[in-house]
Structures are given as structure tokens and as C-alpha cells.
C-alpha positions in Angstrom: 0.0 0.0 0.0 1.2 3.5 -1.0 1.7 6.7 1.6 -0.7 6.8 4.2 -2.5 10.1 5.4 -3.0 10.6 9.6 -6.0 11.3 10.2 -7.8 11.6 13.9 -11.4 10.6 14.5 -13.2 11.0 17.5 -15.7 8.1 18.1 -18.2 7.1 21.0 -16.8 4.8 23.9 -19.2 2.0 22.7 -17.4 2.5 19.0 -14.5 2.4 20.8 -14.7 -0.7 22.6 -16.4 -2.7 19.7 -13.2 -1.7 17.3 -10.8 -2.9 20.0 -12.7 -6.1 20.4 -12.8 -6.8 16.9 -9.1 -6.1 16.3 -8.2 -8.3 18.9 -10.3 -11.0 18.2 -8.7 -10.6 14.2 -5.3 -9.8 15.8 -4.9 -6.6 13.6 -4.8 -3.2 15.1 -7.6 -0.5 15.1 -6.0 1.2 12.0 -6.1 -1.7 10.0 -9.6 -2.6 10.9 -10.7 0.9 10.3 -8.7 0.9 6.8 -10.5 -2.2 5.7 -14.2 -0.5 7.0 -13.6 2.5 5.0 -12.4 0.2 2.1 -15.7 -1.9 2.0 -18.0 1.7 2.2 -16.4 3.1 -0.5 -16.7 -0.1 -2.1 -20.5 -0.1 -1.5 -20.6 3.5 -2.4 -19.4 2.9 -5.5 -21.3 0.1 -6.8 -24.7 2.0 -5.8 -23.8 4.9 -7.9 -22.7 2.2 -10.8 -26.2 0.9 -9.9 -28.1 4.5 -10.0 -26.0 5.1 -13.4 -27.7 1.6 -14.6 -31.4 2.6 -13.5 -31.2 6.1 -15.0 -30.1 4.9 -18.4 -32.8 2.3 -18.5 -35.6 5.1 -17.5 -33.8 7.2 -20.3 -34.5 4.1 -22.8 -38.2 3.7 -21.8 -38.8 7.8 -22.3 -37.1 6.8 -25.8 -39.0 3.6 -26.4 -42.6 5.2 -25.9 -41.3 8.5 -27.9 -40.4 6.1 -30.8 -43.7 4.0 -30.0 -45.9 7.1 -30.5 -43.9 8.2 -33.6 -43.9 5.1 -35.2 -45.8 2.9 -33.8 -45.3 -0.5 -32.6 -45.4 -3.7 -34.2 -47.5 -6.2 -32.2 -46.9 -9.1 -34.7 -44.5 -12.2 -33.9 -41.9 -10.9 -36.6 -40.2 -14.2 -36.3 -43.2 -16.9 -36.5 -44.1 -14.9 -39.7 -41.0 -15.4 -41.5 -40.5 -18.9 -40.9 -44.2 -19.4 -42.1 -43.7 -17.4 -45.4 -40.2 -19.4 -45.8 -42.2 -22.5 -45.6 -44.3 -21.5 -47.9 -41.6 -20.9 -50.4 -40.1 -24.0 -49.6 -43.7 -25.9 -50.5 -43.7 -24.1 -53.6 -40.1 -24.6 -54.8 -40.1 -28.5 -53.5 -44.3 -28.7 -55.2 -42.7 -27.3 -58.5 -40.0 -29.7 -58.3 -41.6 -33.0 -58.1 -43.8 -32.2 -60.8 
């Protein structure tokens, strides 16, 4: 790990006493547990923001997708059903004029 920055916190007896029960029971010392803490918020911090980032695009995609279905419209048909029935249909034809 790189340079470390001091830095003093003041925290309540009961924070206190948990931290220095913790590091002992995990033989590290109070820095190191509170390194590791910090570590795992900004962690958390930054996959909810990835997460908000996620959910705004996709509310930015349905305004889009209900501008472009008012626009355009919307298809409602099952695009691939119908083109495998009109292939098969071509097929019938081309194999029907072939045995004939």
C-alpha cells in the first residue's frame, strides 16, 4: 500500500470498545480494521452509484421507447413466426414445383 495520510477521528466509547474487540479477536490493530471498514463503504458507495448510473439509463431508454412508439408505432406481430411461415411457404412451392 502507498503513503498513508494521519488522520484523527473521534468516536463514542461504545465504537470504541467494539473496534478494539474486533481487532483483537482478528489480531490486527484499530488502523487496520478501520482501513478495511472504509475500504468496503467506498466499495458499496461505488457500486450503488454504478447501480443508479444503470437505473437512469434504462428510464432514459423507456422515455425513448414510448417517444419512438408514439412516432412510429409498434409492431405487435410475432416478426419471427411470420418469416419462418412465409419461408415455408416458399419451400412448399419450390419443392411442389420440383416433383412435378
Amino acid at each position: 500500500m502507498g503513503q498513508k495520510h494521519r488522520t484523527q477521528i473521534l468516536l463514542e466509547p461504545e465504537q470504541h470498545n467494539a473496534l478494539v474487540e474486533i481487532a483483537h479477536q482478528e489480531e490486527r490493530s484499530i488502523s487496520d480494521l478501520v482501513r478495511r471498514i472504509v475500504n468496503q463503504y467506498l466499495e458499496e458507495r461505488a457500486r450503488d452509484s454504478e447501480r443508479q448510473r444503470a437505473v437512469q439509463s434504462l428510464q432514459r431508454l423507456t422515455v425513448l421507447r414510448k417517444r419512438i412508439a408514439q412516432r412510429s408505432g409498434v409492431y405487435l406481430g410475432d416478426v419471427i413466426a411470420e418469416t419462418r411461415s412465409e419461408r415455408d411457404k416458399q419451400m412448399e412451392q419450390v419443392w411442389g414445383g420440383a416433383e412435378r
